[in-house]
Each structure stands twice: as structure tokens, then as C-alpha cells.
N, CA, C and O atoms as a CHARMM CRD file, in Angstrom:
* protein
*
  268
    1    1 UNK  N    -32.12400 -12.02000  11.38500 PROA 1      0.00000
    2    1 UNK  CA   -30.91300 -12.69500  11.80200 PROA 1      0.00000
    3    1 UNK  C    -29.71000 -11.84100  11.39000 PROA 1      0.00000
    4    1 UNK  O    -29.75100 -11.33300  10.27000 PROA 1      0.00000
    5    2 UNK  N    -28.58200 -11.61300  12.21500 PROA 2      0.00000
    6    2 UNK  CA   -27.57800 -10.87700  12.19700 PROA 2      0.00000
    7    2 UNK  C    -26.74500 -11.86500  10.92400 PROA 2      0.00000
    8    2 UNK  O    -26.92700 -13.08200  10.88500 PROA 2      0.00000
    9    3 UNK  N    -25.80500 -11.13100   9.89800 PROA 3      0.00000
   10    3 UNK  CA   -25.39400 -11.62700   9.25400 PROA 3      0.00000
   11    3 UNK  C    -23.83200 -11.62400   9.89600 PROA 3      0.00000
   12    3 UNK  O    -23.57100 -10.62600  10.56800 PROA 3      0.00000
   13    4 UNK  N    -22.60000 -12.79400   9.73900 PROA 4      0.00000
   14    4 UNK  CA   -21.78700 -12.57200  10.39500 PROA 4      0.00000
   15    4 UNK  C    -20.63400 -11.61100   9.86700 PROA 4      0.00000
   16    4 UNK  O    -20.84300 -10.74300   9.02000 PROA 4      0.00000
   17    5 UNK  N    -19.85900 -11.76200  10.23300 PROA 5      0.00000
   18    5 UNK  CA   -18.57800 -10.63300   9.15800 PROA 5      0.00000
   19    5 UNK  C    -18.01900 -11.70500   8.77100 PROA 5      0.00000
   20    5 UNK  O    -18.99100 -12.28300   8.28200 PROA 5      0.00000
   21    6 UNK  N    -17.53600 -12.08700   8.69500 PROA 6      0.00000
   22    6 UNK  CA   -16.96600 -13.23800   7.31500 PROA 6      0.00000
   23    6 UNK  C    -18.35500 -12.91100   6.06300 PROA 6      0.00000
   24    6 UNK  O    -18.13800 -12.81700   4.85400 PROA 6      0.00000
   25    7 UNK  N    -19.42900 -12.81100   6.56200 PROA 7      0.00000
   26    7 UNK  CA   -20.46800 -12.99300   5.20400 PROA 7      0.00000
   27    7 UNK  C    -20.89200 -11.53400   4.89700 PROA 7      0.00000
   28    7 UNK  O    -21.49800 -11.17700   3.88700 PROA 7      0.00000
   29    8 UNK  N    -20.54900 -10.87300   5.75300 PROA 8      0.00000
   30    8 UNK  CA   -20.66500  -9.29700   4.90700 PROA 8      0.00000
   31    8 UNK  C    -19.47700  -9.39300   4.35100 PROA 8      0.00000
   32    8 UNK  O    -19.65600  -9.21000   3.14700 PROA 8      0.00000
   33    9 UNK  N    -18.34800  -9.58000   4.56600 PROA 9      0.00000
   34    9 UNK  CA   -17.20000  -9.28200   4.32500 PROA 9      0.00000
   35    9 UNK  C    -17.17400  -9.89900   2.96400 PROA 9      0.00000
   36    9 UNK  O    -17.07800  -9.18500   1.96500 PROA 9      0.00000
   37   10 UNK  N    -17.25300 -11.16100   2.89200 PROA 10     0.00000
   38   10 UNK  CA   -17.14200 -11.99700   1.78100 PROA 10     0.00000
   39   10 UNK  C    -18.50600 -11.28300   0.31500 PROA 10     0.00000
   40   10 UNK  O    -18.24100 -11.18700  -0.88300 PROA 10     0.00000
   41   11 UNK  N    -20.05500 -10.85800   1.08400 PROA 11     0.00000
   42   11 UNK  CA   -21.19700 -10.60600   0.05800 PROA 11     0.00000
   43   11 UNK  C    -20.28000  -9.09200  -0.70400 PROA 11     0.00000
   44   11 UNK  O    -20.04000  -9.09200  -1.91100 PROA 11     0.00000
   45   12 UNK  N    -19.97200  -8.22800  -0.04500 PROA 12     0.00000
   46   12 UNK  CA   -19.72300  -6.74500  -0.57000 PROA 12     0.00000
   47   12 UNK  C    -18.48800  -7.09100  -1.27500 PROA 12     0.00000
   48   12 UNK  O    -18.62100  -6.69100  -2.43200 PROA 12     0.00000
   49   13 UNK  N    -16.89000  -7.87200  -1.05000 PROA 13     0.00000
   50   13 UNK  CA   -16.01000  -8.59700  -2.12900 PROA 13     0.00000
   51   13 UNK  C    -16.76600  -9.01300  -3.26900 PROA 13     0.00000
   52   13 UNK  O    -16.54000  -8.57800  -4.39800 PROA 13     0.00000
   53   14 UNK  N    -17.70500  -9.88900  -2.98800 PROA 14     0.00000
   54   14 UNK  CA   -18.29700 -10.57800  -4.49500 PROA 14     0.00000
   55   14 UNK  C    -19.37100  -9.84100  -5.44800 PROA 14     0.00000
   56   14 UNK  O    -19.80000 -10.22700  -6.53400 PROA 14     0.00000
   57   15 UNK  N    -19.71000  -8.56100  -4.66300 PROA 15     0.00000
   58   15 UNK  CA   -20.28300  -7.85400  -5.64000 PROA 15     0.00000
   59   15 UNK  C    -19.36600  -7.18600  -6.53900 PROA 15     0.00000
   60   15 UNK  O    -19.80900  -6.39700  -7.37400 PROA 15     0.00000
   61   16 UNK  N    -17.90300  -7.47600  -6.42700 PROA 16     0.00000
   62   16 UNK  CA   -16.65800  -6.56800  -7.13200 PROA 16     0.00000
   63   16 UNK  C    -16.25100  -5.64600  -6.80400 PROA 16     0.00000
   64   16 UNK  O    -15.42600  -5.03800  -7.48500 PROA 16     0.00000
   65   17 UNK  N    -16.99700  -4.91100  -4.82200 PROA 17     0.00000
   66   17 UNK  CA   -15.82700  -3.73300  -4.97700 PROA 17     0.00000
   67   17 UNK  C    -14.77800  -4.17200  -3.92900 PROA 17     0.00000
   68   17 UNK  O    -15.07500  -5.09400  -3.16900 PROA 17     0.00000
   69   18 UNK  N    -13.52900  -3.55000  -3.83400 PROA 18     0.00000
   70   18 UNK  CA   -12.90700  -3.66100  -2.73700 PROA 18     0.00000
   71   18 UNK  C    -12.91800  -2.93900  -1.32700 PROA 18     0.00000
   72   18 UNK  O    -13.59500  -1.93900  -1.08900 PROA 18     0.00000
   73   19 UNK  N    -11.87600  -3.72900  -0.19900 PROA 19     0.00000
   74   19 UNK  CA   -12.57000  -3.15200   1.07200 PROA 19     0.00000
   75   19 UNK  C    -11.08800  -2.87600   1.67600 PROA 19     0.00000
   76   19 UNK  O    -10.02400  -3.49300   1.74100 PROA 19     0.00000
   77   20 UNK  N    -11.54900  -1.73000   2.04600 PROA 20     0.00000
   78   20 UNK  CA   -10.36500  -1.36100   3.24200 PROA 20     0.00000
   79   20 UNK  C     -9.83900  -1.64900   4.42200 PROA 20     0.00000
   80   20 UNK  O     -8.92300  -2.45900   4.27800 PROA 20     0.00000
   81   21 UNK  N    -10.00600  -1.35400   5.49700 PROA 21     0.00000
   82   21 UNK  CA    -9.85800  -1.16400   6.93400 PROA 21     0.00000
   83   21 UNK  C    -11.17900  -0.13900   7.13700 PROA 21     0.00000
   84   21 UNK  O    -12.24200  -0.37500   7.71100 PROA 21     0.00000
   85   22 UNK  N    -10.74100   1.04300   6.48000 PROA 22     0.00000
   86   22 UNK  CA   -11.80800   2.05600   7.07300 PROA 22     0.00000
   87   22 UNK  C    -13.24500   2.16700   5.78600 PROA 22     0.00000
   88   22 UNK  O    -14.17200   2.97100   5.88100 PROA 22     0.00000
   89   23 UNK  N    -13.12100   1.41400   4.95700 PROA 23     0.00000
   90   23 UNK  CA   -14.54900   1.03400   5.04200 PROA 23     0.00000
   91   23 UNK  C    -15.18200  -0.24300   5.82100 PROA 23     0.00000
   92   23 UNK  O    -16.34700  -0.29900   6.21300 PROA 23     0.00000
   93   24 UNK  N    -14.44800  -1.00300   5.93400 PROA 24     0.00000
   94   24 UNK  CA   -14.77800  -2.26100   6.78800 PROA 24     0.00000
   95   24 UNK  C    -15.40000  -1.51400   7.70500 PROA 24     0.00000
   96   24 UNK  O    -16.60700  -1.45700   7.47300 PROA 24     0.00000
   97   25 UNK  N    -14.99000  -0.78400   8.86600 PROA 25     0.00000
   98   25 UNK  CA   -15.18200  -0.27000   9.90200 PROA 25     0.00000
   99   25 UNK  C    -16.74700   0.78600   9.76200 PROA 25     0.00000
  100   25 UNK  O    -17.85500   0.78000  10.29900 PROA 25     0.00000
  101   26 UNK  N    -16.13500   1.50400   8.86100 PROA 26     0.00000
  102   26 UNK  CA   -17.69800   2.69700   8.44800 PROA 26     0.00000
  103   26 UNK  C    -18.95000   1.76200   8.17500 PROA 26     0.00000
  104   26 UNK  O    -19.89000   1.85000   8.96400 PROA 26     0.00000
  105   27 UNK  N    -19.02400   0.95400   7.21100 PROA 27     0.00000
  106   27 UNK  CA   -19.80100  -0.31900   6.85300 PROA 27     0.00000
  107   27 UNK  C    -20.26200  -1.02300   7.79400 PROA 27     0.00000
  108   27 UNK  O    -21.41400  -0.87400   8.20400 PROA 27     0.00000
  109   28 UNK  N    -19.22000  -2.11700   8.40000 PROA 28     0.00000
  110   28 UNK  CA   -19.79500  -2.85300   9.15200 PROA 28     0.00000
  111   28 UNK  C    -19.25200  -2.91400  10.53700 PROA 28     0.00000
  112   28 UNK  O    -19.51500  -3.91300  11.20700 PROA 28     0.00000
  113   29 UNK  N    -18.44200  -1.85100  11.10300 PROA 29     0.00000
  114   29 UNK  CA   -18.11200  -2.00900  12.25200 PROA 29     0.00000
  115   29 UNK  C    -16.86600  -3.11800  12.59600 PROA 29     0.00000
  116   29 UNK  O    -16.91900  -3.63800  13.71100 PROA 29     0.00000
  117   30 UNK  N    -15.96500  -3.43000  11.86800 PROA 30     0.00000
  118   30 UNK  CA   -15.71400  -4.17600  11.72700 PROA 30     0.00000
  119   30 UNK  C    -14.10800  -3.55900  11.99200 PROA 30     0.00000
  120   30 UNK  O    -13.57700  -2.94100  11.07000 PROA 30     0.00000
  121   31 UNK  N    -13.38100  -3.75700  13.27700 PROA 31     0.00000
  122   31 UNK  CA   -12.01200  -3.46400  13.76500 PROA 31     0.00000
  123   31 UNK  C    -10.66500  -4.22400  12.78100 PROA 31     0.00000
  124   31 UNK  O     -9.68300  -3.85100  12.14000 PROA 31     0.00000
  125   32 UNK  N    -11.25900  -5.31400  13.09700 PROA 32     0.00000
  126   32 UNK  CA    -9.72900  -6.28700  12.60100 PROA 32     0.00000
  127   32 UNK  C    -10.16300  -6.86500  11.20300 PROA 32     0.00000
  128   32 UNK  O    -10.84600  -7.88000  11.06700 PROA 32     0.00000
  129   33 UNK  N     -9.76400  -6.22500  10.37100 PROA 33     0.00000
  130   33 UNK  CA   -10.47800  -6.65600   8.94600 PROA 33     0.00000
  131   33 UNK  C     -9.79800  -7.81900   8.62000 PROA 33     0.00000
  132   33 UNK  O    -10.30900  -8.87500   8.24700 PROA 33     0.00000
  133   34 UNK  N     -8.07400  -7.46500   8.85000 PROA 34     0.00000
  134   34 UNK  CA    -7.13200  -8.76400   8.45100 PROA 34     0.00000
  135   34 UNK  C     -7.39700  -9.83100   8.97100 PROA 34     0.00000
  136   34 UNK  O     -7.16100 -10.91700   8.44000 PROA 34     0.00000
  137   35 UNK  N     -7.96200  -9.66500  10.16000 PROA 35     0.00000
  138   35 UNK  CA    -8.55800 -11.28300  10.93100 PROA 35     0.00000
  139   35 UNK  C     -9.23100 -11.83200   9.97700 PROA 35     0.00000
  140   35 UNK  O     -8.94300 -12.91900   9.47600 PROA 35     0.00000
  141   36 UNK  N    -10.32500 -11.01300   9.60600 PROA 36     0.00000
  142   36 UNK  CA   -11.55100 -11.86300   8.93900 PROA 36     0.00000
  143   36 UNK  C    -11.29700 -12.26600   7.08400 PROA 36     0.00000
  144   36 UNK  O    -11.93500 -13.10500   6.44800 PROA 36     0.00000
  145   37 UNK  N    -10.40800 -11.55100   6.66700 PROA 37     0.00000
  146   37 UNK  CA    -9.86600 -11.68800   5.67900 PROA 37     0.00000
  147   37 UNK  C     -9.29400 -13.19200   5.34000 PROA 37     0.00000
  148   37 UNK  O     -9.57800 -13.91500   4.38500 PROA 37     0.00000
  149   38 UNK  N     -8.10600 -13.49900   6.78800 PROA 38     0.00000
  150   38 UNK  CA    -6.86000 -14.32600   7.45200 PROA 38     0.00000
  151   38 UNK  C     -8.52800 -15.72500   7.11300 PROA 38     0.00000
  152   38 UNK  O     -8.36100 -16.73500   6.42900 PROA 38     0.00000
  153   39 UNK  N     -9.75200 -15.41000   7.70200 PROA 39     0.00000
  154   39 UNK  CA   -10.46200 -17.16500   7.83100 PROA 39     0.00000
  155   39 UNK  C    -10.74300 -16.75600   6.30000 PROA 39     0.00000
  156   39 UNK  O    -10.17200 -17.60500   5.61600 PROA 39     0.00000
  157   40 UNK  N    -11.44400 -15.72200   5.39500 PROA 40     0.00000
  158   40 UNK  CA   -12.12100 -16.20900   4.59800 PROA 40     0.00000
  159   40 UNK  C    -11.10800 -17.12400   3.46800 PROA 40     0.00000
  160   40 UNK  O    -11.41400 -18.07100   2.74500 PROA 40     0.00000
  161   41 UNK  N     -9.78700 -16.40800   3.65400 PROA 41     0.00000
  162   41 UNK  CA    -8.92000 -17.42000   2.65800 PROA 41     0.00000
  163   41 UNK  C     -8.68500 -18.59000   3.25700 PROA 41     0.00000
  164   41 UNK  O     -8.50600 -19.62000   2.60500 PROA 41     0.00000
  165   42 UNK  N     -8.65700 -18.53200   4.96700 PROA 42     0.00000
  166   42 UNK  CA    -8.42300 -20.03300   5.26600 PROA 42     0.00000
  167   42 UNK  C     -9.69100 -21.01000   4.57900 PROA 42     0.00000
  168   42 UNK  O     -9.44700 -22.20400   4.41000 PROA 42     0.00000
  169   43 UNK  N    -10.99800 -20.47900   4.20500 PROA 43     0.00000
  170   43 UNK  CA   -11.55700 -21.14500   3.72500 PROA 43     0.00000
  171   43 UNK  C    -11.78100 -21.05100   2.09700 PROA 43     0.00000
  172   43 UNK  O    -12.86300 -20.93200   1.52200 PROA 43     0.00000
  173   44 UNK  N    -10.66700 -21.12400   1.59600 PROA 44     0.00000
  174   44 UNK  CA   -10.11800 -21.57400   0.38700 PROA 44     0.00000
  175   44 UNK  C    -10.79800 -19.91400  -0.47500 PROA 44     0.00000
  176   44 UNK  O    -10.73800 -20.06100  -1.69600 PROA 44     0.00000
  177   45 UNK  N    -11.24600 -18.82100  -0.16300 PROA 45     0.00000
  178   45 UNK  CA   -11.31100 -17.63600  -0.91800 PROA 45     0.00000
  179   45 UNK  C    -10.17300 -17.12500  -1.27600 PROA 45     0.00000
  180   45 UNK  O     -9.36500 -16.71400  -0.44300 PROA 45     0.00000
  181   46 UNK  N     -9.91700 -17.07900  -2.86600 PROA 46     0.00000
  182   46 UNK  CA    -8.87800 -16.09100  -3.16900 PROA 46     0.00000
  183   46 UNK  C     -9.17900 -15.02300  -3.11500 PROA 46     0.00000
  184   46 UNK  O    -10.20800 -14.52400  -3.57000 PROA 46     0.00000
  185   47 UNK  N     -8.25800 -14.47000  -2.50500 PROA 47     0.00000
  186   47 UNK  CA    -8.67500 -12.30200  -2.42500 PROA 47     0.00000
  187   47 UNK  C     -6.84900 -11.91000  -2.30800 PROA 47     0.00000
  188   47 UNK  O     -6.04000 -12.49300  -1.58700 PROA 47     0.00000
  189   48 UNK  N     -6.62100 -10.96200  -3.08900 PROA 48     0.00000
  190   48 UNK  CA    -5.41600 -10.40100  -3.03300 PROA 48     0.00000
  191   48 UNK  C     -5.42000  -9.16800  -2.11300 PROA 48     0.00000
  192   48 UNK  O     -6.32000  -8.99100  -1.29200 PROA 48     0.00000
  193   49 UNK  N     -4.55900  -8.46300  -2.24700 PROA 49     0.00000
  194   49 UNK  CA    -4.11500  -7.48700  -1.37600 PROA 49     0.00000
  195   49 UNK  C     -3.37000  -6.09500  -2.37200 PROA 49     0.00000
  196   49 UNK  O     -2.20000  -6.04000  -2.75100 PROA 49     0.00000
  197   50 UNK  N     -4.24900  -5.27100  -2.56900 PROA 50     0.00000
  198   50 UNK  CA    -3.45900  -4.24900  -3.52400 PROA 50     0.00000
  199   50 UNK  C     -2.77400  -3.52300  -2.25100 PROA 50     0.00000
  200   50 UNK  O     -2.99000  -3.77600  -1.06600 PROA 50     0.00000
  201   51 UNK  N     -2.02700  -2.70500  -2.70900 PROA 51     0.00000
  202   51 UNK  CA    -1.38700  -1.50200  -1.41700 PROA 51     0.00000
  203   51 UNK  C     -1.01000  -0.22100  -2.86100 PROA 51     0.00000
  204   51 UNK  O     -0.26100  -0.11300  -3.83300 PROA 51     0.00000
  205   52 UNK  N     -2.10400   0.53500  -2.15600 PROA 52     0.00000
  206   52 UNK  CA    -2.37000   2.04500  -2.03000 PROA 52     0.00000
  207   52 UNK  C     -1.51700   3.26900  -1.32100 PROA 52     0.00000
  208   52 UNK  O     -1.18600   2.98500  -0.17000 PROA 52     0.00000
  209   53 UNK  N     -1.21000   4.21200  -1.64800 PROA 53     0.00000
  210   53 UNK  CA    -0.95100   5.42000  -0.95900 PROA 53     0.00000
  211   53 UNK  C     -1.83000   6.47700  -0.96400 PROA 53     0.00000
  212   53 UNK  O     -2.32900   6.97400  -1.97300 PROA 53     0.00000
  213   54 UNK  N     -2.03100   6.84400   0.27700 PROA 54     0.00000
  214   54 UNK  CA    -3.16500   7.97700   0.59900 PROA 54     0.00000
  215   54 UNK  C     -2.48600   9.26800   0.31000 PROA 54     0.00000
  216   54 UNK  O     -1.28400   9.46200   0.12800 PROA 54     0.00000
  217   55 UNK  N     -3.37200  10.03100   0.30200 PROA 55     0.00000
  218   55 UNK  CA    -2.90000  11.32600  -0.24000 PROA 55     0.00000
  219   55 UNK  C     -1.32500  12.33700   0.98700 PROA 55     0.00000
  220   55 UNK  O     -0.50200  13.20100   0.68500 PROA 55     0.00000
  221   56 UNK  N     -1.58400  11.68900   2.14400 PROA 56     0.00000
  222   56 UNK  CA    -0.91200  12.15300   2.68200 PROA 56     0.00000
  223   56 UNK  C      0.52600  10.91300   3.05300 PROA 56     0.00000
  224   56 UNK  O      1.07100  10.67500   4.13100 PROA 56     0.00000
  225   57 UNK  N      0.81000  10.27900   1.55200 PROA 57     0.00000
  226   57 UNK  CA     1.94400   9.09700   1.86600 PROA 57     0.00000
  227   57 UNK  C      1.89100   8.04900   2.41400 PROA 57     0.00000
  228   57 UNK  O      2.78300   7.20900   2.29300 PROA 57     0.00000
  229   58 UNK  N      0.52300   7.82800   3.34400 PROA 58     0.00000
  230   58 UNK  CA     1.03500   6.44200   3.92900 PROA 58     0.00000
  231   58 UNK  C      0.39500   5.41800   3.54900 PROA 58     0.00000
  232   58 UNK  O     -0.72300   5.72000   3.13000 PROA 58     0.00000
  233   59 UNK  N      0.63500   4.29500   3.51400 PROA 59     0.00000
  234   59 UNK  CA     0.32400   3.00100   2.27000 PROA 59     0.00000
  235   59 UNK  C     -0.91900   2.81200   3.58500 PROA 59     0.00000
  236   59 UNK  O     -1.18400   3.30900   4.68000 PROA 59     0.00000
  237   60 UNK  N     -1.55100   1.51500   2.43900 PROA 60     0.00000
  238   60 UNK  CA    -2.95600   1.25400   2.99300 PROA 60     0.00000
  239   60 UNK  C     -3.41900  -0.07500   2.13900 PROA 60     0.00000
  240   60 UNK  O     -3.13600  -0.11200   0.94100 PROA 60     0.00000
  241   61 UNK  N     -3.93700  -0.87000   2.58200 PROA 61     0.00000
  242   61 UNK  CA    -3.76300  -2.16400   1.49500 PROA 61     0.00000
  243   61 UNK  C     -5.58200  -1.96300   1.14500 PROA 61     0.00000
  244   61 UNK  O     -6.44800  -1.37700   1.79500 PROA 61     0.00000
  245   62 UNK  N     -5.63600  -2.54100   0.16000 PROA 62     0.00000
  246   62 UNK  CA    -7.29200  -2.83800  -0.16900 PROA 62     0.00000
  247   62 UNK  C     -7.37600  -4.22000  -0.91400 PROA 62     0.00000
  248   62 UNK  O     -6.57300  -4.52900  -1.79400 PROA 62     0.00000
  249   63 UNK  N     -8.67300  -5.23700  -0.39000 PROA 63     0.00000
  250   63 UNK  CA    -8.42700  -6.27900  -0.50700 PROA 63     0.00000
  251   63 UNK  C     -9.45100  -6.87800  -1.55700 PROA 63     0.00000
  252   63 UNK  O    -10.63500  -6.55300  -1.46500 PROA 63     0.00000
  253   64 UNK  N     -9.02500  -7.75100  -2.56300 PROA 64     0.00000
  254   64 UNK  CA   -10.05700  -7.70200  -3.93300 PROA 64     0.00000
  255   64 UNK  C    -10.18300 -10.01400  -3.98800 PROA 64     0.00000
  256   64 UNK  O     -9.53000 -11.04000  -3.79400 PROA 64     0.00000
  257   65 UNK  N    -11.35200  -9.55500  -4.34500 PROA 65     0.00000
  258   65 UNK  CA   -11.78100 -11.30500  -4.31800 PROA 65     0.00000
  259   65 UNK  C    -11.29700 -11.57600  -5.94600 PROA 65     0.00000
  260   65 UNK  O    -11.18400 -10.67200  -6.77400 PROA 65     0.00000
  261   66 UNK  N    -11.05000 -12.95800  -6.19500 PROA 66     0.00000
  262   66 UNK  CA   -10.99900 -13.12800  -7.67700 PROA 66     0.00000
  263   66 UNK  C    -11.54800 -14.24400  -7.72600 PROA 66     0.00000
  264   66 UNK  O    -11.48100 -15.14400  -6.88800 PROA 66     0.00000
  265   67 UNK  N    -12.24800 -14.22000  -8.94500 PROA 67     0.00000
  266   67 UNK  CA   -13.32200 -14.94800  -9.17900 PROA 67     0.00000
  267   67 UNK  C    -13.08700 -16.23000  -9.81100 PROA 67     0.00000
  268   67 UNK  O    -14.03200 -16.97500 -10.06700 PROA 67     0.00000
């Protein structure tokens, strides 16, 4: 059975690491990360939002569950 992205999204957060955009994507194929991010808090998950700068200046958020 295919697992959905809300539940990859949510299993790889709760193992403690954080997720990008472009690991979302490398990982699980996964385009619109903020969408799936946008339900898992609608369903009451806290996850923050750090923001990063890449080596070449441009910000990049990475998103962390709290427990």
C-alpha cells in the first residue's frame, strides 16, 4: 500500500530530522511541500519553520516537528 505524503511527510519529521523543499522532492517526489505541511498543522501538528541561507544567499525555510 502506497503511503500518503502527509504520512511520509509527517514519519521522516518525527524521526527528528528536518525537511526542505528539495529534500521533500529528492525523497518523496513531493512538489508543494508547503501544501502538505499547510494540512499536517491543520491537523493540530506543531512544526515550525527555520529559514536558512544557502551558500549562494538565497533563504530557504526547513521545517521541524516539536514534540
Amino acid at each position: 500500500m502506497n503511503m500518503t505524503q502527509k504520512q511520509a511527510v509527517l514519519d521522516y519529521l518525527s524521526s527528528g530530522k528536518g525537511i526542505t523543499n528539495l529534500k521533500a522532492l529528492a525523497e518523496f517526489q513531493i512538489y508543494r511541500l508547503s501544501e502538505v505541511i499547510r494540512r499536517l498543522r491543520e491537523d493540530g501538528h506543531d512544526i515550525s519553520t527555520h529559514w536558512k541561507r544557502a551558500h549562494n544567499g538565497k533563504r530557504y525555510g526547513e521545517y521541524c516537528l516539536h514534540r
